[in-house]
C-alpha positions in Angstrom: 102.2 44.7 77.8 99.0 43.3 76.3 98.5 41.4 72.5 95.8 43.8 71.0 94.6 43.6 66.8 96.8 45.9 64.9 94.4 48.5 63.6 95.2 48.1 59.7 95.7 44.2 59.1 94.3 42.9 62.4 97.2 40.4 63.2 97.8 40.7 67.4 100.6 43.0 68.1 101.8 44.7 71.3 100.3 47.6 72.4 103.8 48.9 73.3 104.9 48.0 69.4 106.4 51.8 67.2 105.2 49.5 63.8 103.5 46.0 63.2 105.9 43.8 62.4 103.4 42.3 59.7 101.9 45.3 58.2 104.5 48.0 58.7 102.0 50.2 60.4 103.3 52.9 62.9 101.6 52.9 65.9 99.5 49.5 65.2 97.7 49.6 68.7 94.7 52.4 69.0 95.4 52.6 72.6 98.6 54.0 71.9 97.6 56.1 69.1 95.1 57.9 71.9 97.9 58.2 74.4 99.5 59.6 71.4 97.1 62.3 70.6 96.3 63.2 74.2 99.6 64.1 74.5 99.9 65.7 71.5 96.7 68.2 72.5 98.0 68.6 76.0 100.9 70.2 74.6 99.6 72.5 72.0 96.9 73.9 74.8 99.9 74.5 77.4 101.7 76.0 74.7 98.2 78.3 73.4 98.1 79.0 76.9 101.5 80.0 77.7 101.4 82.4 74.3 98.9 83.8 75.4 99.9 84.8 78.6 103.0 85.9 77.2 101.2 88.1 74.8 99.4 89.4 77.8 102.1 90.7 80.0 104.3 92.0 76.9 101.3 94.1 75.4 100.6 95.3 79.6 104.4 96.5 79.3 104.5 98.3 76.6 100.8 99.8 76.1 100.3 103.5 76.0 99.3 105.5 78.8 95.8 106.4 79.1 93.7 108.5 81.0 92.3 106.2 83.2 95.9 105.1 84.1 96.7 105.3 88.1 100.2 106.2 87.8 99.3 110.3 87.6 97.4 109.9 91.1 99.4 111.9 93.9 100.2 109.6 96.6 99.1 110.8 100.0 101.5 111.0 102.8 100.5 108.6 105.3 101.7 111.3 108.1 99.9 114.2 107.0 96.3 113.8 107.9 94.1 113.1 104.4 91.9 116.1 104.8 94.9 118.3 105.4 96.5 117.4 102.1 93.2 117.3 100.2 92.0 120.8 101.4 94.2 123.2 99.4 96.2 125.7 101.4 94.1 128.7 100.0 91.1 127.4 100.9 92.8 127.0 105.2 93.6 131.1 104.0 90.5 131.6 103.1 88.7 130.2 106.1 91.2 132.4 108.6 90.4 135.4 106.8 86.2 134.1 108.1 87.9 133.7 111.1 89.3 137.2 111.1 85.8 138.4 110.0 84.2 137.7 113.4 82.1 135.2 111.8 80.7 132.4 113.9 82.4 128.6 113.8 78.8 127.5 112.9 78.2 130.1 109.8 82.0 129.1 108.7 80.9 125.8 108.7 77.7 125.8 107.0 79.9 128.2 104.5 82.7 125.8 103.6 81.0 122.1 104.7 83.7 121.6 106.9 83.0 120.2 110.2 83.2 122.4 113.6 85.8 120.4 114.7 88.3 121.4 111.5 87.2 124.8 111.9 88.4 124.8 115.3 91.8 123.4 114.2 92.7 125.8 111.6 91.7 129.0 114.3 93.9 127.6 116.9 97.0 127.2 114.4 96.4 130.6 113.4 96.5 131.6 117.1 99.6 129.9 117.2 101.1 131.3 114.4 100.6 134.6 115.3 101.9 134.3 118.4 104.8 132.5 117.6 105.1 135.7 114.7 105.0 138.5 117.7 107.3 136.7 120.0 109.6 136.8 116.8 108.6 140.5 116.1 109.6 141.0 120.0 112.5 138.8 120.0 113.9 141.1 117.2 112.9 144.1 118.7 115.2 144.1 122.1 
């Protein structure tokens, strides 16, 4: 603790001193006075800060929902292959009843814009299916 000038009458006081014991002053000492009001600016920006960011998550909570709002977006079974649950199941219909048609995996595919490959894929489940469908008509049957 350091003798500094009080800042009103100029007597030496302690920089530590609440009032100058001459004067009456509060806070005699400047030094102090700018600890003071550092302090004091710390505190009103932590609490700006935290009001705002209170303000923030409270309005996120309760704000309407909007178009742009993720929430409606369908989320995709990671098990199910993407293209199989973004192609509808009419369209797989519609590409068996090509299929049925005699048409060529090429024409099909420059048709629909899917690749060879998926083309392929869908004519061998519907091989599958129907013979899983006649050895259930023949199963029947006997």
């Amino acid at each position: 603790m350091a003798l500094v000038p009080c800042r009103e009458c100029g007597k030496e006081v302690s920089d530590a001193a609440e009032k100058c014991p001459y004067c009456g002053i509060s806070t005699p000492s400047k030094k102090r006075r700018q600890v003071k009001l550092i302090i004091t600016a710390i505190v009103i920006l932590l609490l700006i800060g935290g009001g705002a960011w209170a303000y923030h998550k409270v309005t996120s909570i309760f704000a309407p929902a909007t178009a742009e709002d993720t929430t409606s977006v369908p989320v995709l079974d990671k098990t199910v292959p993407v293209k199989d649950q973004i192609i509808q199941k009419d369209y797989k219909r519609k590409v068996g009843e090509m299929i049925d048609s005699d048409k060529s995996v090429g024409n099909i595919s420059d048709e629909t814009g899917l690749s060879r490959k998926e083309i392929r894929k869908i004519r061998k489940e519907k091989r599958q299916k129907e013979k899983e469908r006649k050895a259930a008509e023949e199963a029947a049957g006997k």
